[in-house]
N, C-alpha and C positions, 0 to 999 in steps of 0.2 A: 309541880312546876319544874322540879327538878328533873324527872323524867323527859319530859316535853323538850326541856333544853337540850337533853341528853341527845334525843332522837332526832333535833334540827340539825345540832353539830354534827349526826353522825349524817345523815342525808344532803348535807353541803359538804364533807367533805369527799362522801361515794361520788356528788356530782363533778364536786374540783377536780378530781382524779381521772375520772369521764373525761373532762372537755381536755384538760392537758393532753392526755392520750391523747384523744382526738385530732389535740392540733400538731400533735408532733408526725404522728401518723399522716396528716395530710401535706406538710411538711417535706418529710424523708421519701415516703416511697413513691414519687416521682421519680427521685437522685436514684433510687434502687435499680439495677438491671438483675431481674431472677432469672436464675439458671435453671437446665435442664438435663445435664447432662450426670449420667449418673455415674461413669466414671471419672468425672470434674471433681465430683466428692468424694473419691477414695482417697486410702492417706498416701502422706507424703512418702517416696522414695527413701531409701537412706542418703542416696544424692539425689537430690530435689532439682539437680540439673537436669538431669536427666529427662523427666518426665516433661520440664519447663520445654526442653528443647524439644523431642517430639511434639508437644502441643501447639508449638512455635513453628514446625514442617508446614510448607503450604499445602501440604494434601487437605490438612483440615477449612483450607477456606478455598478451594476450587472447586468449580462449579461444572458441568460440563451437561450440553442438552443434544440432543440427537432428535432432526426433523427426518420426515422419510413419507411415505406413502403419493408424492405427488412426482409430477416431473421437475427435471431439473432446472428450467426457469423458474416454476411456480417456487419452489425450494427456494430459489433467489431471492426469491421479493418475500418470502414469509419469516427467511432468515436475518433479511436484512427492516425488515416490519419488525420483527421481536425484540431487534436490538436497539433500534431507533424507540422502540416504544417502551422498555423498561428505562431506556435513560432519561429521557422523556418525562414519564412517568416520576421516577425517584427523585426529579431534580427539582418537580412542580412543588413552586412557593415555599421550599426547601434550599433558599440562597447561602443563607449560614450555616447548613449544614453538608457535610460531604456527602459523596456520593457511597450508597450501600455497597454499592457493585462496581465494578469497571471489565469490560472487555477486553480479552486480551486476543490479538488478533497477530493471524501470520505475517502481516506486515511487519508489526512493531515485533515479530521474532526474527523475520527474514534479515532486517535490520541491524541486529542485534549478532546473528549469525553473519551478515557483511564486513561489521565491524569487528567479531571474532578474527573472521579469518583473512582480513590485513595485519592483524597484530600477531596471529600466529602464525606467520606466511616463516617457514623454515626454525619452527622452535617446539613445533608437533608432528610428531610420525606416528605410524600406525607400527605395534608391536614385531610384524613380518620388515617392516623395513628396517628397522633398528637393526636387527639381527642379520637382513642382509649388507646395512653400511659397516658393522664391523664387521663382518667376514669378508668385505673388500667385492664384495658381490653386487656392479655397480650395471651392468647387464640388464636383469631383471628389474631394476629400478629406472635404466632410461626406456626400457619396453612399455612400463607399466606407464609412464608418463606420454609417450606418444600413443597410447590407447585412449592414455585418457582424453590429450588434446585434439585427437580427429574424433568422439564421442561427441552426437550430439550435445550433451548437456551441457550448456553456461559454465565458465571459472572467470574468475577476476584478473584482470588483464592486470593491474599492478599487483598483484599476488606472483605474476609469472617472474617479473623481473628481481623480486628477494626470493623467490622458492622453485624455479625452474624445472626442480623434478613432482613440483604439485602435491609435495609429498603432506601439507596440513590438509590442504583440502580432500584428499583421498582418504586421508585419518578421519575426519570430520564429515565427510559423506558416509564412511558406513558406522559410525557412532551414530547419526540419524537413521540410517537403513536400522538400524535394529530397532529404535523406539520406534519408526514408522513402517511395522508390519502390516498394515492394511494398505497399503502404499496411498494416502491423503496428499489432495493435492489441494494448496493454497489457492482462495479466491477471493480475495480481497479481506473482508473483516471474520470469516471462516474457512472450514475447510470443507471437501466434497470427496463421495465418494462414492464407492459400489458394491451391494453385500445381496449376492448372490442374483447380478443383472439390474437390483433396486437403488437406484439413486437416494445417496441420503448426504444430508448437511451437518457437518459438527461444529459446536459453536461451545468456547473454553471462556471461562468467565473465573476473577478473581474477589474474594468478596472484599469487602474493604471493611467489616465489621467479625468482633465474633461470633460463630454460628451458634453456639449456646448462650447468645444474651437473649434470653428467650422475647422483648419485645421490639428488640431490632430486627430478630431472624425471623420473627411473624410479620411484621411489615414488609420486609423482601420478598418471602414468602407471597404473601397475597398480594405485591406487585407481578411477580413471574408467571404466576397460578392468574393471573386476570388478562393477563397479554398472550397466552397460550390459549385460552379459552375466546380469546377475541378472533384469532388467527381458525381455530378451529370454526369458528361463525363465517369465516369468509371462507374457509377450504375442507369441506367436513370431511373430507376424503383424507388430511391429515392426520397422520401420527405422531406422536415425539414420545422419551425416554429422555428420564435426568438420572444426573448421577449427583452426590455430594453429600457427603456430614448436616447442610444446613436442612436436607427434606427431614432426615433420621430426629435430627434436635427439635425442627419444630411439631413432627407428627408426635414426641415425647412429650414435650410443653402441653398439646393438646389434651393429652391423652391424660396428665398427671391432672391437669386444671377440670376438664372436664367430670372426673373420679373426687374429686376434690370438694368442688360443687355436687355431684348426684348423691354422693354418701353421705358428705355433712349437711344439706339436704334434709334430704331421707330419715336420717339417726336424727334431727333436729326434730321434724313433725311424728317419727313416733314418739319419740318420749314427752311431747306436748300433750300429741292423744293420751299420753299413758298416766300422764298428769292432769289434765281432764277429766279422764273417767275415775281416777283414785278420789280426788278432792272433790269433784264437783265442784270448783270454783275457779275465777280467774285470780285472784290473789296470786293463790300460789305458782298459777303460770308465769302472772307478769314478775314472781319474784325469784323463778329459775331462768328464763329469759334473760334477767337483767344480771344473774352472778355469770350462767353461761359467756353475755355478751364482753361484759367484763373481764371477764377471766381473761378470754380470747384476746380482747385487744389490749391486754399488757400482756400476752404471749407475743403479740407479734410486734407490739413497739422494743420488747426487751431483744428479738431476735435480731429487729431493724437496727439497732444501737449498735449491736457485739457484732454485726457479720455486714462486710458491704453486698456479696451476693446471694441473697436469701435463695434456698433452694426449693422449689415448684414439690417434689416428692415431698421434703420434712413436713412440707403442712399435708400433704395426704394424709401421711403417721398423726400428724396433730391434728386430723380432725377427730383424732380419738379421745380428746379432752372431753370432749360432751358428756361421751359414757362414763368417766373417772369423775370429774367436778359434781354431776348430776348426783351423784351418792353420795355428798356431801350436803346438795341439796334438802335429797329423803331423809337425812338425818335430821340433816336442823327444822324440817318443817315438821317432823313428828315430835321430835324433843319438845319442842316449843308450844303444840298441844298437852303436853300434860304438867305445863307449868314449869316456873324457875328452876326448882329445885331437881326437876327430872333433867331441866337442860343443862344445868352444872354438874351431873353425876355423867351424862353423855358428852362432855367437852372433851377429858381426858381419853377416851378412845377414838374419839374425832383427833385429835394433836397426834395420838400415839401412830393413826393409821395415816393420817399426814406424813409424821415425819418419816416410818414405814417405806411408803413409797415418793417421797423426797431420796431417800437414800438409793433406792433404785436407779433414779431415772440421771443422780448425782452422778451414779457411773460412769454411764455414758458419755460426759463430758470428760473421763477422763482417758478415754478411745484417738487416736487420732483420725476420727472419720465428719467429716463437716454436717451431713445426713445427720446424725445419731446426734452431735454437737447441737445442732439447730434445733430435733425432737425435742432436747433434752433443757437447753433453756428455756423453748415454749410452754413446755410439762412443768417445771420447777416452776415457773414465775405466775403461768395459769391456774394451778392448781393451789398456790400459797394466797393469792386474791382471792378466789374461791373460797376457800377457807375462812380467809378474816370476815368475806362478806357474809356467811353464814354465822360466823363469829359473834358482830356487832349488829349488823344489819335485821334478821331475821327476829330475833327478840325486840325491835322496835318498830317493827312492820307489823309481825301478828298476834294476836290477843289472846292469850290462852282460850282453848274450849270454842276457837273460832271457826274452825276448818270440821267439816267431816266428812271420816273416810269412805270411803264404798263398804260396805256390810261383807261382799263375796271378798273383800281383800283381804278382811280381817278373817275370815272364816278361813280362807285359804290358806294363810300365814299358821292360825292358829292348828288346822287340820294337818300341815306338815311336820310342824313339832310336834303335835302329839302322834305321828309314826315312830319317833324317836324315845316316845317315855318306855316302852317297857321293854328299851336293850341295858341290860345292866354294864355295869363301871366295865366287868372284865370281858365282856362281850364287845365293847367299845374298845377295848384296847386290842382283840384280836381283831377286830375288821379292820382296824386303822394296818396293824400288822400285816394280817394277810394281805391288802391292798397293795401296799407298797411294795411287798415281793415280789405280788403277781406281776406288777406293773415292772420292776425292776425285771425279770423273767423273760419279759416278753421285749423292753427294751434293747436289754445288751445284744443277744442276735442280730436284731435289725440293727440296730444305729451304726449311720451313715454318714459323715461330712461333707457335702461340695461347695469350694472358695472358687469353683471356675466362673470368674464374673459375665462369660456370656450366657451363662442363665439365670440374670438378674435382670434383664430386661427382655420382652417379648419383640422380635424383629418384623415391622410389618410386612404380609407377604409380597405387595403390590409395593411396595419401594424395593425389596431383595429383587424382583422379576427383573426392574427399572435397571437394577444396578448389574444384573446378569446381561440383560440387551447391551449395557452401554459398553462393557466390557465386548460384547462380539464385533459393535461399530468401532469402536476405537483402535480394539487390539492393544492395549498397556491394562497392567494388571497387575500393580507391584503390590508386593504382599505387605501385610502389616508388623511386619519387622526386619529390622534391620542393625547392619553390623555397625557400631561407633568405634571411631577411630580418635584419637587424642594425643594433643602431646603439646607440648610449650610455645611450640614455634609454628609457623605455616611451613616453613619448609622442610621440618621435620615430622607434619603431618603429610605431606605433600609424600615424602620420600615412605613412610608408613605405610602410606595404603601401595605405592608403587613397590613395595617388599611383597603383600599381601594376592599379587595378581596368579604367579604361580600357583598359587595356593587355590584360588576361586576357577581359577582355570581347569584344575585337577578335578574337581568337587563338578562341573561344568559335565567335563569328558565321564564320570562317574554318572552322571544323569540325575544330579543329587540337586543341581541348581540350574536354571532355566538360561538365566542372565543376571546380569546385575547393570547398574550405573555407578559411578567411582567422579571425583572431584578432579584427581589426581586423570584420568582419560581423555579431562580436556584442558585440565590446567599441571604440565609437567612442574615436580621440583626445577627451581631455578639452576641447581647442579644437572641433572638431567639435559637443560636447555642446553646449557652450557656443552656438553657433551657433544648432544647432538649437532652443536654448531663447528665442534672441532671435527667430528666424524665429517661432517659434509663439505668444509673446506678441505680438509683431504682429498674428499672423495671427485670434488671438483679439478685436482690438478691430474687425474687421471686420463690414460688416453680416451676413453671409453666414451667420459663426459666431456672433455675437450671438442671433441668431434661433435656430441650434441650439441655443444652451446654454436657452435660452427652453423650445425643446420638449419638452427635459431636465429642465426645473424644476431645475437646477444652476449655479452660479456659474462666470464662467471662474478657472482653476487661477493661484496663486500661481507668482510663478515659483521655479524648484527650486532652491536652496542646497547641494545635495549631489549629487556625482555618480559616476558606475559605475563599478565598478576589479576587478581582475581575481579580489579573491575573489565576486563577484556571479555570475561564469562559470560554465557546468554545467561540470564536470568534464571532458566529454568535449573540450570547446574549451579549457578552462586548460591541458591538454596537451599543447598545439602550444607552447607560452612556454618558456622558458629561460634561466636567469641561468647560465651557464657556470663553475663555480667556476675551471677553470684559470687558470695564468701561459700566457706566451708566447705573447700575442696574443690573448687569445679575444675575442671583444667582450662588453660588458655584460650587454645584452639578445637571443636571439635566438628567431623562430618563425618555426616551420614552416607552410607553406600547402600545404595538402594539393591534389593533382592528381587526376584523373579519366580515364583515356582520352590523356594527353597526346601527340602525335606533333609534335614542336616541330625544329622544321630550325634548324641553322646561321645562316640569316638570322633569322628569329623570336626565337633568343635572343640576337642582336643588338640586339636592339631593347629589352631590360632595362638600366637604369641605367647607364653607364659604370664608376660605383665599383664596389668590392666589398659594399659594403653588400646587394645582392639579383645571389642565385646560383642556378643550379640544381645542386644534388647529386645526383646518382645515384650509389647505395650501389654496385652491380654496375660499373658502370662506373669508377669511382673505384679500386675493388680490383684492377680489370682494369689499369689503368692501374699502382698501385704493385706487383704484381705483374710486369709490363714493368721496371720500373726492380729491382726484385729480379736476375729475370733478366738480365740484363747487367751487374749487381754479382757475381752468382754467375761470370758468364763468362768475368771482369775476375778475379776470384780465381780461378777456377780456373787461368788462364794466370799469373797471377803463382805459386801453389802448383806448377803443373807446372816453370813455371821454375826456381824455387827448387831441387827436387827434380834436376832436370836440370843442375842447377850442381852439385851436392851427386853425381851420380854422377859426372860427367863429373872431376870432384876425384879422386873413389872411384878410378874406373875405367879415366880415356883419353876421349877425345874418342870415336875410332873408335865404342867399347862405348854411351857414352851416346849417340850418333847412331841407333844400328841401337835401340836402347832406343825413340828417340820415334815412328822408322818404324813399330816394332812396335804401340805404343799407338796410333798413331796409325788404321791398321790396324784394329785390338780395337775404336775405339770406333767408326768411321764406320759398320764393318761391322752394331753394334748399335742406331746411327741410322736407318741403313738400309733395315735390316729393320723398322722401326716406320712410317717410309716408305711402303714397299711396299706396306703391308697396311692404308695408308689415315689413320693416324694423325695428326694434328698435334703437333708436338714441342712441348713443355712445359716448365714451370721444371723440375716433378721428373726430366724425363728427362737435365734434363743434372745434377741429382741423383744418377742413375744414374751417368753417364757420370764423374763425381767418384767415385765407389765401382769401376767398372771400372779407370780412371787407379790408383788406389790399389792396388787388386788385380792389375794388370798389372806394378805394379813390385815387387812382391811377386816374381812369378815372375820375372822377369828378370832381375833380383838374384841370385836364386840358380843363375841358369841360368849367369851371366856370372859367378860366382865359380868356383875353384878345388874345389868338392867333385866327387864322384863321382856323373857325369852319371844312373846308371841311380837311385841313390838322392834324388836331384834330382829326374827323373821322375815317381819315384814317389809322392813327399811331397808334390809339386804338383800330378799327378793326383788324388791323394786330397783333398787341399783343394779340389781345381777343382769335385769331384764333387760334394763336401759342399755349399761357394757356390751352383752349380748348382740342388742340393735346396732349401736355404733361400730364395734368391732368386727363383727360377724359379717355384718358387708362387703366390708374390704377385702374377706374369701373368695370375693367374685370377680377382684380385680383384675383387669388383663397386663397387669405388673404381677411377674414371678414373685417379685419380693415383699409386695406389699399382699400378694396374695396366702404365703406363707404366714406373713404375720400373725392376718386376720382369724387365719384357721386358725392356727394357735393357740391364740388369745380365748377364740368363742369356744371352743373345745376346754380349756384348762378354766374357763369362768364356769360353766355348764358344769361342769365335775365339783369344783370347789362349792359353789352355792347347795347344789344336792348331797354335799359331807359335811359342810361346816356343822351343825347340827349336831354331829357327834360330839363333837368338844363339849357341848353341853355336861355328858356323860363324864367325863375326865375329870371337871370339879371346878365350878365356878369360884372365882376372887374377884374382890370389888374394888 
């Protein structure tokens, strides 16, 4: 009766645990937006402003499409079709909520540029004029303005009366002349133009979300992608090319979930099969099924609890629970055939290889990478369910003497041990030896590190093509880094980057930089202004301009009491500006100066400021860099966990056991370095990610190889697990993620070597 009792309470409370998950899980991850972006997950800066504020640049949420292949009516109406119809679209029965997208169109810049240039009317010159109003050189100044004023092009008739010599809007025309090298010409809510005689549309879009919340950017997504495809039904003769961060994030999201789904999948129905054909029964299906299903959903309610953005890649990595959990499975459902007493002697290296690789996967959390964070409480929190449910559960499920095996598993199991009986003790110790040398031998030459994180992710080639055309329609191409500038105040940011123009300018004539865009180009320091308004009242009481304002029938200008500030700015340059809300250092003020073509050497950016106040950031290089330092914090943990682990057996077991124990790992893993080696690879943070999940999985079997049970039933539990690992693991080799590809090799390489050695521990000297 007592038993009976035992096994309700334990099966009401497997269930209570079930439906809480369940209903938390249904709960949270609606609230959840998963991300995608796999440098979103690298660690923090040491100024975490930093990274904040480029994340915060609009490049990352601009949108931009290019129509082409029809004429330029048709181009009209399909441009003006596209945008009508994603607004359209996004806004249907979505009243409470805002708009994904908004258009941003040359109007509302033309606008925005009108309203510039009343407020800058005599408070911006162009570099050449400054230099000729102090050298009193007022000649070429009223030249240049009667050029400009019998030009056909438009000026603002109140612009003439505070700035007479035009001198902002001549600044401010060729500050647009250089971002507008394809020379685009505004037509209402885009632009048009001509690349090479072919009429084409461009049309700039801002997104109003971010483009790695991967189920917002998928919505957008297949709004854009259905209204392109509609326009293509009525004009099949159309082209278009996009450009933006949000195609990159979602063809990632895709790519991870899809890999996500086929592998854990896949690794799910072989080890079903594999459990099938071992047992012959469904018991023991339905009672890996039900520890795997569990495991899983308190990996991901513990992940949902600790992190608001769960990452799309972590559960890639974590679909490698199946193959880890499932060897806990094999264990408990072979223990639990040969009665109580066999499954109490089998607890203890069940716990030890638990804790084992608990202590592994612990590390990782203590990395600052959110990826590895995420793996790592999945693994922990999966794998200790796991466990308990093999624990408690499994001895109340099945009956001793209930299940049997397949005859060829046992023979198999048994036939590989006995390959292993007649190498003696010191024959065992030289193979262990010699292995690791060889391995070590062949190691040190090759090994390789590469932290460059753009080969962590595979670039599709059909979005780089996209992003190649859009750049020849456009003509802008500003590079992905850029110089930051800082400092307490706006006006002595302001005055900062106007220090720093010489400097770009030199770098310019050196053929070293393309161009740039500057904060300070359209918005002078307020001293600056000031200047320039004393410069020009002088310059006004000269005969030279006298007689101009004469041939104007105009007065000279008052001088101006009010001057430019940063809401005067189009948009597109108030966007380089930055008040940093953080602590811990940020500085007040910070803007970005946009680069062009930059190829700046070592010496070159020597020649930048001594303080920190003006830096160059490179986003790519930067990651590359804390990624490096990741990697050798992982290193550093891994050898303090293996140690640990190695104290902890050597405790267990004897010195002798735990020595042949690290030869053996030792072994397992070079062997799966190796092989990554060979075949061309550069080794990676994630690979010694692998190599952390081999370590763990190798003391798994060693443990039990080196205990007291009955070698062929050993054998066989660890074959079956190895096999399973293998499935789950081994897949993920195929990934079209570098990194997750790396893993997989790893792992199926260092479990393949490990399984085919363990065996030898036998020889070294069993303890119970």
């Amino acid at each position: 009766m007592k038993l009976k009792q035992k096994a309700v309470f334990i099966w009401a409370g497997w269930l209570a645990t079930v439906l809480l998950l369940g209903l938390y899980l249904l709960w949270q991850l609606p609230q959840r937006h998963w991300s995608s972006s796999i440098t979103a997950a690298f660690p923090a800066a040491e100024a975490d402003w930093q990274r904040d504020l480029v994340s915060q640049h609009s490049a990352n949420r601009q949108l931009r499409l290019v129509l082409t292949g029809l004429d330029a009516e048709q181009l009209a109406q399909a441009a003006t079709q596209l945008q009508q119809g994603v607004l359209s679209t996004q806004n249907h029965g979505l009243d409470d909520k805002k708009p994904l997208l908004s258009w941003v169109t040359p109007d509302q810049q033309l606008a925005q540029l009108q309203r510039y240039l009343q407020h800058s009317a005599a408070l911006v010159a162009s570099p050449e004029a400054k230099q000729q109003l102090a050298a009193a050189q007022y000649q070429p100044l009223r030249d240049a303005a009667w050029q400009r004023l019998l030009s056909p092009q438009p000026f603002a008739d109140a612009a003439l009366a505070q700035d007479p010599l035009l001198l902002s809007q001549q600044a401010t025309e060729s500050l647009l002349n250089l971002l507008n090298q394809q020379q685009l010409i505004p037509a209402g809510g885009y632009l048009t133009g001509k690349l090479e005689a072919d009429p084409f549309v461009l049309l700039h879009a801002q997104l109003e979300i971010d483009p790695f919340d991967t189920a917002l950017a998928t919505e957008l997504h297949g709004v854009l992608m259905q209204q392109l495809e509609l326009l293509q039904q009525q004009y099949p003769e159309l082209r278009y090319h996009h450009s933006g961060v949000l195609f990159h994030a979602v063809k990632a999201a895709a790519r991870a979930q899809a890999e996500m789904n086929w592998y854990g999948g896949l690794s799910m129905l072989a080890i079903l099969l594999l459990l099938g054909w071992v047992f012959a029964s469904a018991k023991p299906l339905l009672l890996a099924l039900l520890t795997l299903s569990t495991a899983a959903l308190a990996g991901l309610a513990a992940v949902i609890w600790l992190f608001d953005a769960p990452h799309l890649l972590a559960f890639v990595f974590a679909t490698t629970l199946i193959g880890v959990a499932i060897d806990y499975s094999f264990h408990g459902l072979l223990a639990v055939q040969q009665g109580a007493a066999f499954f109490r002697r089998m607890l203890p290296g069940l716990s030890l290889s638990l804790l084992s690789t608990l202590l592994g996967y612990a590390a990782l959390l203590l990395l600052p990478l959110t990826i590895l964070n995420q793996v790592a409480v999945f693994m922990l929190v999966g794998l200790t369910t796991a466990y308990l449910m093999v624990r408690w559960l499994y001895p109340v499920a099945l009956a001793q003497y209930s299940l049997q095996v397949a005859p060829l598993a046992k023979r198999a199991a048994a036939g590989f041990i006995g390959l292993w009986q007649g190498v003696s003790t010191g024959r065992a110790w030289g193979l262990l030896l010699g292995a690791a040398l060889l391995s070590l031998w062949c190691f040190v030459p090759l090994m390789h590190f590469s932290d460059d994180v753009r080969g962590f992710n595979r670039l599709d080639p059909a979005l780089k093509t996209h992003e190649q055309q859009m750049q020849l329609y456009s003509g802008q191409s500003w590079d992905n880094k850029f110089l930051l500038v800082s400092a307490t105040s706006l006006e002595a940011l302001l005055q900062q980057e106007t220090a720093l123009r010489p400097l770009l300018s030199s770098w310019q004539q050196q053929g070293v930089l393309a161009g740039w865009q500057a904060l300070s180009d359209w918005l002078p320091s307020q001293q600056a202004q000031q200047q320039l308004q004393q410069q020009l009242q002088q310059a006004y009481q000269s005969d030279v301009l006298k007689a101009y304002f004469t041939e104007l029938g105009i007065e000279a200008p008052a001088p101006v009491s009010s001057w430019l500030s940063v809401a005067d700015v189009p948009a597109m340059v108030a966007q380089q500006l930055f008040q940093p809300t953080q602590l811990g250092g940020a500085p007040a003020y910070v803007s970005l100066i946009l680069l062009k073509d930059a190829r700046l050497t070592t010496t070159q950016l020597q020649q930048l400021p001594a303080n920190a106040a003006v830096q160059l950031f490179d986003p790519v290089a930067d990651a590359s860099a804390r990624v490096a330092g990741v990697r050798q914090q992982l290193m550093l943990g891994l050898a303090v966990a293996v140690a640990a682990a190695m104290l902890l057996l050597g405790w267990r077991y004897g010195v002798r056991q735990a020595t042949a124990i690290a030869l053996f790992l030792l072994v397992a893993v070079l062997s799966a370095l190796n092989v990554s080696l060979a075949l061309g690879y550069s080794l990676s943070l994630f690979h010694l990610v692998g190599v952390l999940l081999v370590v763990a999985l190798g003391f798994d079997y060693a443990i039990f190889f080196v205990s007291g049970l009955e070698r062929a039933e050993v054998q066989l539990a660890v074959g079956l697990s190895a096999l399973t690992s293998m499935l789950a693991f081994g897949m993920l080799a195929f990934s079209q993620t570098p990194v997750i590809a790396g893993f997989g090799l790893t792992v199926l390489i260092g479990i393949l070597v490990a399984v085919l050695t363990a065996p030898v521990l036998t020889k070294i000297g069993i303890r119970e």
